[in-house]
DOTORTOR-969054 format. One record per residue (C-alpha): residue in one letter; x, y, z. Coordinates in Angstrom, 3 decimals. Each point is the difference from the previous one (the first is absolute). Example, Ala and Ser with C-alpha at 12.3 -4.5 7.8 and 13.67 -1.06 7.14 Angstrom:
2
<atom rest="a" px="12.300" py="-4.500" pz="7.800"/>
<atom rest="s" px="1.370" py="3.440" pz="-0.660"/>
END
This chain:
314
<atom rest="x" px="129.175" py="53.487" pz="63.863"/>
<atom rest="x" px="-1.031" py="-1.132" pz="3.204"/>
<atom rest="x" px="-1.963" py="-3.263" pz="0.184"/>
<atom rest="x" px="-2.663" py="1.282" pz="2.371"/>
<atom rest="x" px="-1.420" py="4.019" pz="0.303"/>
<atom rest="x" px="-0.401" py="-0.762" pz="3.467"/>
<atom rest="x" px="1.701" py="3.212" pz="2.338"/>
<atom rest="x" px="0.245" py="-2.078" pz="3.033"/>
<atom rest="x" px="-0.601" py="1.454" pz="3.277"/>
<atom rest="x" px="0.066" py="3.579" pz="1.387"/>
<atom rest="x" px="3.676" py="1.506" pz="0.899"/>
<atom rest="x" px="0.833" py="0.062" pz="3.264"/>
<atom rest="x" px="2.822" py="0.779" pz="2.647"/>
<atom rest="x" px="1.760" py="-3.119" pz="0.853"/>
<atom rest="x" px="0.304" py="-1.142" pz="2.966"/>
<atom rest="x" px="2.990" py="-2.504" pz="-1.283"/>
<atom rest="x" px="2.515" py="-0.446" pz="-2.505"/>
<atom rest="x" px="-0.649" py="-3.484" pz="-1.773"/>
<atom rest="x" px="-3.294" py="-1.632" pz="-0.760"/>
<atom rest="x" px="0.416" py="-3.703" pz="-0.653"/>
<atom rest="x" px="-2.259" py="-1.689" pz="-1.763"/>
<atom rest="x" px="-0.027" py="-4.088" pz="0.403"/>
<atom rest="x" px="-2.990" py="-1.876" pz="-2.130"/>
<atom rest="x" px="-0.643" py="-3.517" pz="1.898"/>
<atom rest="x" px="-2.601" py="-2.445" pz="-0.956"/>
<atom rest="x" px="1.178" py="-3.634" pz="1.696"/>
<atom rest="x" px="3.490" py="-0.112" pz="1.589"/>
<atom rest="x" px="-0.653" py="1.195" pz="3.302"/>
<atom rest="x" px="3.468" py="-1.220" pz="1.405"/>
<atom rest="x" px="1.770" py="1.730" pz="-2.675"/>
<atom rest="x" px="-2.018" py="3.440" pz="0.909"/>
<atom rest="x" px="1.622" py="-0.198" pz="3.060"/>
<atom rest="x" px="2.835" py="0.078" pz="-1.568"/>
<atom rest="x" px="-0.280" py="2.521" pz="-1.555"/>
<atom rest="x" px="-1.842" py="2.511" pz="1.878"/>
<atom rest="x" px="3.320" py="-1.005" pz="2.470"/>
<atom rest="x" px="2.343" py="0.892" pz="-2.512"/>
<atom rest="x" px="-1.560" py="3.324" pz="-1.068"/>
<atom rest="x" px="0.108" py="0.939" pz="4.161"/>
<atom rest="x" px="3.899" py="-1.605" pz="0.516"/>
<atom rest="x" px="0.851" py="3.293" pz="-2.961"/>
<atom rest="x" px="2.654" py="2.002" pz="0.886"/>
<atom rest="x" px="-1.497" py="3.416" pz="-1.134"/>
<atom rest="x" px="-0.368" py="1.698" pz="3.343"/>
<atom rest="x" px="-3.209" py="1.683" pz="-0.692"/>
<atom rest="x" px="-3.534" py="-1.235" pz="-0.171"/>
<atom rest="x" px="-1.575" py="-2.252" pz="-2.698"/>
<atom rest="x" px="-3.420" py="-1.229" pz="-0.268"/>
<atom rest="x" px="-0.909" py="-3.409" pz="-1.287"/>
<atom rest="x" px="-3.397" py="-0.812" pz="-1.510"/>
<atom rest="x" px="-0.573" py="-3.472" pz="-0.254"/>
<atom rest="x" px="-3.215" py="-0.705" pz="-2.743"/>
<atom rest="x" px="-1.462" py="-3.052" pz="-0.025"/>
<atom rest="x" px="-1.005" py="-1.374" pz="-3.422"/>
<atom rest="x" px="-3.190" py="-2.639" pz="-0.041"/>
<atom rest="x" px="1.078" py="-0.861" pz="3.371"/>
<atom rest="x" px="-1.271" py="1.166" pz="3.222"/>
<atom rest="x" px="1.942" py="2.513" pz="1.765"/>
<atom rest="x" px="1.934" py="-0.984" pz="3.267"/>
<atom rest="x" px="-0.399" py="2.736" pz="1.816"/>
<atom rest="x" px="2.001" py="-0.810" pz="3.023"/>
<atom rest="x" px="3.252" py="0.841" pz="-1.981"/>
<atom rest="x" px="-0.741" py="3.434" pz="0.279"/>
<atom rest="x" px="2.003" py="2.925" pz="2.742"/>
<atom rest="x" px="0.196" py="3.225" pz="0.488"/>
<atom rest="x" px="3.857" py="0.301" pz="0.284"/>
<atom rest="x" px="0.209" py="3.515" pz="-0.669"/>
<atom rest="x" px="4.018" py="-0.869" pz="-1.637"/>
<atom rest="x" px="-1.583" py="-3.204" pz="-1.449"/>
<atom rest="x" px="-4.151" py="0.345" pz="-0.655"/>
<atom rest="x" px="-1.354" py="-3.053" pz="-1.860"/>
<atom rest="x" px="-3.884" py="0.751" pz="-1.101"/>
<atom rest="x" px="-2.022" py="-3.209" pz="-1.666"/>
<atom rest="x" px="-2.379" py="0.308" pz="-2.683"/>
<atom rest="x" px="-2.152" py="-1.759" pz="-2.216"/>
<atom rest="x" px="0.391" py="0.173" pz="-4.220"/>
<atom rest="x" px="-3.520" py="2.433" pz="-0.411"/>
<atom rest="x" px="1.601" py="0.480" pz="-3.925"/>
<atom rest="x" px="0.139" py="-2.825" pz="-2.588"/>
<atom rest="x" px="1.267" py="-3.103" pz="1.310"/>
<atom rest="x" px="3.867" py="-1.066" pz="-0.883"/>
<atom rest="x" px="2.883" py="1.276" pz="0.496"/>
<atom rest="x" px="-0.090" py="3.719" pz="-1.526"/>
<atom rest="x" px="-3.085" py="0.450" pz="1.606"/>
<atom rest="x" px="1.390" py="-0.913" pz="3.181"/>
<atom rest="x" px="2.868" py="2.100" pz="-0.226"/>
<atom rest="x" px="-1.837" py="3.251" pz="-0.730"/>
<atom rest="x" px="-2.633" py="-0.416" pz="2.477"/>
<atom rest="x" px="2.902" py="0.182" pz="2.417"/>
<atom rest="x" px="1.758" py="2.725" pz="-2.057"/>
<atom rest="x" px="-3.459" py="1.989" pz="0.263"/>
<atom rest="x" px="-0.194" py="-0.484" pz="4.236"/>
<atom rest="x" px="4.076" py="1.007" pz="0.194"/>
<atom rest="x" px="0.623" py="3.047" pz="2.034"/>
<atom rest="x" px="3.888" py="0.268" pz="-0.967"/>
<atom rest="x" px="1.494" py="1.949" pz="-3.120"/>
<atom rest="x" px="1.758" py="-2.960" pz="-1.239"/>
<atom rest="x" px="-1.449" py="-3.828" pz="-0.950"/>
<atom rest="x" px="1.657" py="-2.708" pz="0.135"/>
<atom rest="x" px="-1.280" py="-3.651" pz="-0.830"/>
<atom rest="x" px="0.158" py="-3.267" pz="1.574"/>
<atom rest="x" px="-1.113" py="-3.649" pz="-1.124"/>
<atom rest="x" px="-0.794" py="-1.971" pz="2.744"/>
<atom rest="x" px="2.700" py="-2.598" pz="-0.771"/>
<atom rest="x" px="2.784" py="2.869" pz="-0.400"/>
<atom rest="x" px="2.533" py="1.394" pz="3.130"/>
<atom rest="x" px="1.237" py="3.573" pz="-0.288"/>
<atom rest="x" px="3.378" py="-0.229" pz="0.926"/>
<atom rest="x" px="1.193" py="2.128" pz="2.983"/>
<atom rest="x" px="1.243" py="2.774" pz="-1.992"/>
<atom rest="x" px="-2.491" py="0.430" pz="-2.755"/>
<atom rest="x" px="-1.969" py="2.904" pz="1.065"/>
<atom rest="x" px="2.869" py="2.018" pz="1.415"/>
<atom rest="x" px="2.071" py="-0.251" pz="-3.275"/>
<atom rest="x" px="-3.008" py="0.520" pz="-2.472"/>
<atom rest="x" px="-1.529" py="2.874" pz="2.141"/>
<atom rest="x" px="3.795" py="1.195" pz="-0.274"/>
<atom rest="x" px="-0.118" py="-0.327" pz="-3.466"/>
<atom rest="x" px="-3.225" py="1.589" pz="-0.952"/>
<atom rest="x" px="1.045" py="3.011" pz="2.257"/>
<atom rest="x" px="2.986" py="0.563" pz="-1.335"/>
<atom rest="x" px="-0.778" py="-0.241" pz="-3.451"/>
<atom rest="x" px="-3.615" py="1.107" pz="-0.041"/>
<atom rest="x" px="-1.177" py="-2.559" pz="-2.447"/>
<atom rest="x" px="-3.701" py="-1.600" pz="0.080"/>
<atom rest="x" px="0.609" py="-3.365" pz="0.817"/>
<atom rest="x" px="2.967" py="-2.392" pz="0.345"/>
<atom rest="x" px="0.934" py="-3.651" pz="0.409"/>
<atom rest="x" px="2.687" py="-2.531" pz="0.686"/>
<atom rest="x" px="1.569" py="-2.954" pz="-0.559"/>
<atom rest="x" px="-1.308" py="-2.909" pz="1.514"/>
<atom rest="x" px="0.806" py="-3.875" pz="1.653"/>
<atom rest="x" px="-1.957" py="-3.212" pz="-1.351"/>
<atom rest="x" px="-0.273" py="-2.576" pz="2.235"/>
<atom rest="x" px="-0.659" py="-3.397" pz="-1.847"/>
<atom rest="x" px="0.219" py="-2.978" pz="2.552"/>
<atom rest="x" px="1.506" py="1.741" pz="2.508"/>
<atom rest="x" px="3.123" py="1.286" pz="-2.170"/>
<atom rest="x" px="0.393" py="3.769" pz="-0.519"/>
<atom rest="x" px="0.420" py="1.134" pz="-3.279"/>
<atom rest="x" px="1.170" py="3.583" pz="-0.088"/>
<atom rest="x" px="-1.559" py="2.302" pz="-2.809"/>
<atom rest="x" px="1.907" py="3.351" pz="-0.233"/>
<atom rest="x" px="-1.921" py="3.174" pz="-1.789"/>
<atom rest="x" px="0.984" py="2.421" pz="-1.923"/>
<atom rest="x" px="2.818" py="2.173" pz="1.029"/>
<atom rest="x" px="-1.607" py="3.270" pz="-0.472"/>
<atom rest="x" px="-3.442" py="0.688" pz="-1.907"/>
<atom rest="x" px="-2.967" py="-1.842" pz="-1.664"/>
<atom rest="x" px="-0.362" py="1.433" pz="-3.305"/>
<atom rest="x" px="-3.553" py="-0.857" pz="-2.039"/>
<atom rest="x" px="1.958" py="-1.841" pz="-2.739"/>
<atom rest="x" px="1.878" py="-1.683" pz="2.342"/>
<atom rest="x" px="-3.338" py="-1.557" pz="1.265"/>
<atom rest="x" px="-0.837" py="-0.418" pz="-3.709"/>
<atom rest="x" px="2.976" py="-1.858" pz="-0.833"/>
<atom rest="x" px="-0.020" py="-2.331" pz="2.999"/>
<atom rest="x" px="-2.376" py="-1.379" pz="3.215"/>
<atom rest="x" px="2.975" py="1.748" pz="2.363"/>
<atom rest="x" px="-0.291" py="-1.856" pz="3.523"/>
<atom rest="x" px="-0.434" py="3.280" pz="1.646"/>
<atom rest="x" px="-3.175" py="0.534" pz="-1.763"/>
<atom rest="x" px="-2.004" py="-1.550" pz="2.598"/>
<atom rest="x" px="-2.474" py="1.782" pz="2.390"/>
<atom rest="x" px="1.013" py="-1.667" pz="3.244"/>
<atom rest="x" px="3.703" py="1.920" pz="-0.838"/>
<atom rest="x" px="-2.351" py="3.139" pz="-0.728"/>
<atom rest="x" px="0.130" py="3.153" pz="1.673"/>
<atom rest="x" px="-2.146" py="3.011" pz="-1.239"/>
<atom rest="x" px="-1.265" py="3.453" pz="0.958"/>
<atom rest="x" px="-3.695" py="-0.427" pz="0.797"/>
<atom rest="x" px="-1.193" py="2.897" pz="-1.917"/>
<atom rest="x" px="2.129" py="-1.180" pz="-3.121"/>
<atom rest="x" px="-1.818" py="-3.755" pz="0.707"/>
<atom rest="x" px="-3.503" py="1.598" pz="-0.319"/>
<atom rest="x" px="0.475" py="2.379" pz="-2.447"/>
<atom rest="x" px="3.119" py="0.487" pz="-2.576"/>
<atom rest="x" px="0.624" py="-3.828" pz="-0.411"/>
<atom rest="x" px="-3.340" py="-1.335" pz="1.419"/>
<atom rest="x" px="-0.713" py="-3.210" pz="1.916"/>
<atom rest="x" px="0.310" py="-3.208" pz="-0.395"/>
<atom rest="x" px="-2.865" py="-1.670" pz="-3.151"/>
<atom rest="x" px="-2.493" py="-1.504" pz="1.982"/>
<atom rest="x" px="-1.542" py="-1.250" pz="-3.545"/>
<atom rest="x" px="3.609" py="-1.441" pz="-1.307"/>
<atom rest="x" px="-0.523" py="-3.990" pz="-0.886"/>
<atom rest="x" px="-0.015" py="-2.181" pz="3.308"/>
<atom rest="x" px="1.905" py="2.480" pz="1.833"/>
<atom rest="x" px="3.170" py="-0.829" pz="-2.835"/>
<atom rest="x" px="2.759" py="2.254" pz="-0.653"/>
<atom rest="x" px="-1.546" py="2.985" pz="2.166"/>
<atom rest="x" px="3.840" py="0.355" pz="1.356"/>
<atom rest="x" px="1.484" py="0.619" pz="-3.341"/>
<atom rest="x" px="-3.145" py="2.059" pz="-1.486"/>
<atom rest="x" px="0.224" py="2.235" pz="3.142"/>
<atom rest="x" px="3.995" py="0.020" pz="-0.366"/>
<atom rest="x" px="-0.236" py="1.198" pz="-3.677"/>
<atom rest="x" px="-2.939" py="2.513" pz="1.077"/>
<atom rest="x" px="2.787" py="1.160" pz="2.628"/>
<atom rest="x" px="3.071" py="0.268" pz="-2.166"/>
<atom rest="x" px="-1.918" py="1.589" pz="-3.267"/>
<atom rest="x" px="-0.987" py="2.644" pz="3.203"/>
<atom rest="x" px="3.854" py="0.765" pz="1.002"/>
<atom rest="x" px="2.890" py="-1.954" pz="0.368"/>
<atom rest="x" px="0.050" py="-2.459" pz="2.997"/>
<atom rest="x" px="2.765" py="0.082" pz="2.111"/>
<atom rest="x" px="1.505" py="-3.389" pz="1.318"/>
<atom rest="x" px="1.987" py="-1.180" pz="3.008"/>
<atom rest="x" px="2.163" py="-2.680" pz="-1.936"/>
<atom rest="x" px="0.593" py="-2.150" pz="3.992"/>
<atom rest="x" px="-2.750" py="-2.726" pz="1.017"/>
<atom rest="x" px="-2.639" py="1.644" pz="2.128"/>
<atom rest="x" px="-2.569" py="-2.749" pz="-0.836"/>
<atom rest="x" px="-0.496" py="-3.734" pz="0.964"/>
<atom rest="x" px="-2.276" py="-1.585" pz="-2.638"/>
<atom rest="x" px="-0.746" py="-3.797" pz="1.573"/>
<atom rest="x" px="-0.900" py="-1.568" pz="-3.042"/>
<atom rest="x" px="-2.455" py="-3.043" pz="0.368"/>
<atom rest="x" px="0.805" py="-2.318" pz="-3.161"/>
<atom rest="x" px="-3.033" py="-0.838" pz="-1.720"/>
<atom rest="x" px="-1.888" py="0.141" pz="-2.844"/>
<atom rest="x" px="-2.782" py="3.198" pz="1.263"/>
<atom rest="x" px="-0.482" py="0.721" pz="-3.537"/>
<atom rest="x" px="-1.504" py="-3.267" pz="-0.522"/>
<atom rest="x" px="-3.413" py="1.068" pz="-0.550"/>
<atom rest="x" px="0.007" py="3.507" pz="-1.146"/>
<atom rest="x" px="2.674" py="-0.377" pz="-2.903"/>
<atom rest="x" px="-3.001" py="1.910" pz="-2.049"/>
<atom rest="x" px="0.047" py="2.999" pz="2.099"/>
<atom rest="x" px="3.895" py="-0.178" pz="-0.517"/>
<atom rest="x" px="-0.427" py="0.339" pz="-3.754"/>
<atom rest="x" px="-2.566" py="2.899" pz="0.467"/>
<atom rest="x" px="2.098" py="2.024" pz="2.345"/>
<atom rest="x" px="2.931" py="0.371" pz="-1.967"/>
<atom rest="x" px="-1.662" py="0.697" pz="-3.025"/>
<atom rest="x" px="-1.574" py="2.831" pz="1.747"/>
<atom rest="x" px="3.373" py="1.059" pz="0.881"/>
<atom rest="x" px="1.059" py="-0.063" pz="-3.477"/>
<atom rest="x" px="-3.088" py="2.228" pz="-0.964"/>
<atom rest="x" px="0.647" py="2.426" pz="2.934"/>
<atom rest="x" px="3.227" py="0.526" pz="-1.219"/>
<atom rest="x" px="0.660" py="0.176" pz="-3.681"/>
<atom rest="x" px="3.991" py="0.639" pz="0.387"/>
<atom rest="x" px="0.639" py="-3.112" pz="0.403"/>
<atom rest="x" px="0.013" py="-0.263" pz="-3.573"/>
<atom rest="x" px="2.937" py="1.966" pz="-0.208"/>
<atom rest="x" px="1.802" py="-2.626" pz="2.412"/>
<atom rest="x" px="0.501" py="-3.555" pz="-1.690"/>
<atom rest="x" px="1.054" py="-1.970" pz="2.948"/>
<atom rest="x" px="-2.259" py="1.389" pz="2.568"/>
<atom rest="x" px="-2.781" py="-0.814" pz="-2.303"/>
<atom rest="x" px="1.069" py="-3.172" pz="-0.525"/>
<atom rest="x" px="-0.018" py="-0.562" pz="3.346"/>
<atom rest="x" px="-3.374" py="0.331" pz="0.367"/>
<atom rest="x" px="-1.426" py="-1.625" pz="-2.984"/>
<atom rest="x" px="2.319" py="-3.008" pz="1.125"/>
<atom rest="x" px="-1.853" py="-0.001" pz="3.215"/>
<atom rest="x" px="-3.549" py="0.386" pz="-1.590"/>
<atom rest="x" px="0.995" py="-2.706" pz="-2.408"/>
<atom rest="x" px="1.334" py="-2.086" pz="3.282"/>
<atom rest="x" px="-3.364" py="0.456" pz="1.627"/>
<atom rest="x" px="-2.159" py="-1.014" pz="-3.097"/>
<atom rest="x" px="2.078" py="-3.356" pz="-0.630"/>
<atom rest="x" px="-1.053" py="-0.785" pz="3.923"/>
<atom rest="x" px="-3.564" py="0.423" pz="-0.737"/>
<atom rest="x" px="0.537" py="-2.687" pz="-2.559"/>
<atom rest="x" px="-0.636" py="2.373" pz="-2.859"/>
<atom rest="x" px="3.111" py="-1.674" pz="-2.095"/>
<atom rest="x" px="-0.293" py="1.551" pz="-3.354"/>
<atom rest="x" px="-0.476" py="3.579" pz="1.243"/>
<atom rest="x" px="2.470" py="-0.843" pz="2.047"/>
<atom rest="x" px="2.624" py="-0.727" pz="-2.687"/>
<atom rest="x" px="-1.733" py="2.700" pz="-2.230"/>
<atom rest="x" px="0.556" py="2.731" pz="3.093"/>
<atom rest="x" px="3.791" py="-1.354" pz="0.982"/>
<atom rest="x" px="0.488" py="0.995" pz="-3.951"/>
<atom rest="x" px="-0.968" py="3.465" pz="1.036"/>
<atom rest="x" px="2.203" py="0.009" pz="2.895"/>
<atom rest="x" px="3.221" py="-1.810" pz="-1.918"/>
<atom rest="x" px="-0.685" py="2.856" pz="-2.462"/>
<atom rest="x" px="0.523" py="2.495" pz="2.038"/>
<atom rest="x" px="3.428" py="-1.696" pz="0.802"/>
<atom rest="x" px="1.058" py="-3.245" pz="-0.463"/>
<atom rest="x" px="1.916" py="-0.136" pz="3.397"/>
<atom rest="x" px="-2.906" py="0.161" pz="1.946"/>
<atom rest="x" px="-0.583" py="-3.090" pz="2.196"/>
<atom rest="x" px="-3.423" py="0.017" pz="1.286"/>
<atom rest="x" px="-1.015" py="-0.673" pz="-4.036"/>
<atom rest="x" px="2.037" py="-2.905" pz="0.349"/>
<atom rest="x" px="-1.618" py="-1.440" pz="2.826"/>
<atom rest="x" px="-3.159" py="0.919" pz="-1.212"/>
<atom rest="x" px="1.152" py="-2.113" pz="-2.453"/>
<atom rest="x" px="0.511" py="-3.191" pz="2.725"/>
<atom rest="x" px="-3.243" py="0.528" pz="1.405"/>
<atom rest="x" px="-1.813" py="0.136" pz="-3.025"/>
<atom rest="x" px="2.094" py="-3.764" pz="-0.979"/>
<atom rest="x" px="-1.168" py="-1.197" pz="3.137"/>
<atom rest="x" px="2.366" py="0.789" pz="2.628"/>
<atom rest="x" px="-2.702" py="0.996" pz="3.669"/>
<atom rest="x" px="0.187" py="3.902" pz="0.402"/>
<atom rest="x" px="0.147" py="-0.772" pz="3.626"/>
<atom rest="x" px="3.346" py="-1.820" pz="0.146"/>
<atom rest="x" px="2.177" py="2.922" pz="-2.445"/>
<atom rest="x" px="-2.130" py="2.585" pz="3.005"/>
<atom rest="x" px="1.337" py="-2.238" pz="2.587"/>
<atom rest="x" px="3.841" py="-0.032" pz="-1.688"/>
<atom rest="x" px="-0.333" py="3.614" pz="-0.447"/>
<atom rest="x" px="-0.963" py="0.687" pz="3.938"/>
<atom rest="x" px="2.382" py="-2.277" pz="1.253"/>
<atom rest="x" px="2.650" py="2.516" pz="-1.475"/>
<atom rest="x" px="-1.867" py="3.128" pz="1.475"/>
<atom rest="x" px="-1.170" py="0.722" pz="-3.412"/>
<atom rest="x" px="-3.724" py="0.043" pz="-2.063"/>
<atom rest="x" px="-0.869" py="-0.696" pz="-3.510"/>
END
């Protein structure tokens, strides 16, 4: 089921092949960047960027009328974060086909040519990619899936593809068959993977396996303060979708990460009580374990900071 009954805008003809959608709040010389990156694509024909601003005001003087290259700015006007952002630009987007930006990503030259490729040629509703992380300058390659994106592969694992800013997806299956992003999800957490696993329960999604993403990661502790929207967020993704029952280690997974996030609010006997539940599920899970640490007193922040370091998250 969708997360929102919202239908989106009216269909229209499209006056270019790719919308791009990049959410910015703060970083304006990483915008730059990437509004640069989405124009340097190799796909010959046009594609729009929207840039949405997010609590911040909008600089206007970033946008042209580059009829191969059209960048439009705009304001949030839908519930502030980041899957409000994205579908108020998702609503203004006059192409066929979304794709999603964060503000401190790069689309890498061949991204839209390949996955525009791919979605032709195979006529799924949305693909992704592999991706890069780059953790203190050093590139850390992160290949996809060498095919397709089942639902229980999403179930059994947080796949690296499953991200939005890999995301490519026909608009009419955006606002209607798989919906939009939850503006009402927890902080903004996990909207990715509950879109993702809205996506793949839709039809399979189709991956190309090669980096076509550059993810600069900035290593810190952002979850610092909103640890209890963390917790929330994934157990609404656990309610939304009731198979993961059926999957041990995915679910595992995720009640190691709620019981991760419960030890850093300093709650130490749920904590212990909750990285039970996850260790039940299976005993090889780690995130129990460190749940574990931080619940003994080891500082959430510095196993987050470890973890980032490596191009990985808890």
């Amino acid at each position: 089921m969708a997360a929102s009954s919202d239908t989106g805008p009216p269909p229209v003809t499209p006056s270019v092949d790719l919308t791009v959608v990049i959410s910015t709040h703060d970083r304006p010389a990483q915008l730059r960047e990437a509004v640069a990156a989405i124009a340097a694509q190799t796909h010959p024909g046009p594609i729009e960027t929207i840039v949405v601003y997010d609590k911040a005001e909008p600089d206007l003087d970033l946008a042209h009328d580059d009829p191969r290259r059209p960048v439009r700015v705009l304001a949030n006007d839908r519930t502030p974060g980041l899957p409000g952002s994205r579908n108020t630009g998702a609503a203004a987007a006059r192409g066929p086909i979304l794709g999603f930006c964060d503000d401190d990503d790069l689309w890498l030259p061949e991204k839209a040519a390949r996955q525009l490729a791919l979605l032709e040629r195979t006529g799924a509703a949305s693909c992704t990619s592999g991706l890069e992380i780059v953790v203190d300058g050093r590139a850390v390659p992160r290949r996809g899936t060498d095919g397709e994106l089942h639902f229980v592969d999403l179930l059994r694992s947080r796949r690296v593809e499953a991200y939005m800013g890999t995301a490519m997806v026909r608009a009419e299956a955006f606002w209607h068959e798989i919906g939009p992003l939850d503006e009402h999800i927890p902080g903004g957490y996990a909207e990715d993977y509950d879109w993702m696993l809205r996506a793949a329960r839709h039809q399979t999604i189709v991956v190309d396996p090669e980096p076509l993403l550059q993810m600069r990661w900035i290593v810190q502790s952002h979850f610092r303060d909103k640890w209890p929207d963390w917790e929330a967020a994934l157990g609404l993704v656990l309610d939304r979708n009731p198979e993961f029952a059926g999957e041990p280690a995915g679910r595992a997974r995720i009640e190691g990460q709620r019981a991760f996030a419960i030890a850093a609010q300093g709650r130490r006997g749920d904590a212990v009580r909750q990285a039970r539940t996850a260790l039940g599920w299976s005993w090889r899970e780690p995130r129990g374990y460190l749940a574990l640490l931080v619940a003994g007193g080891i500082p959430a922040r510095w196993i987050v900071g470890a973890l980032n370091r490596r191009g990985h998250g808890v």
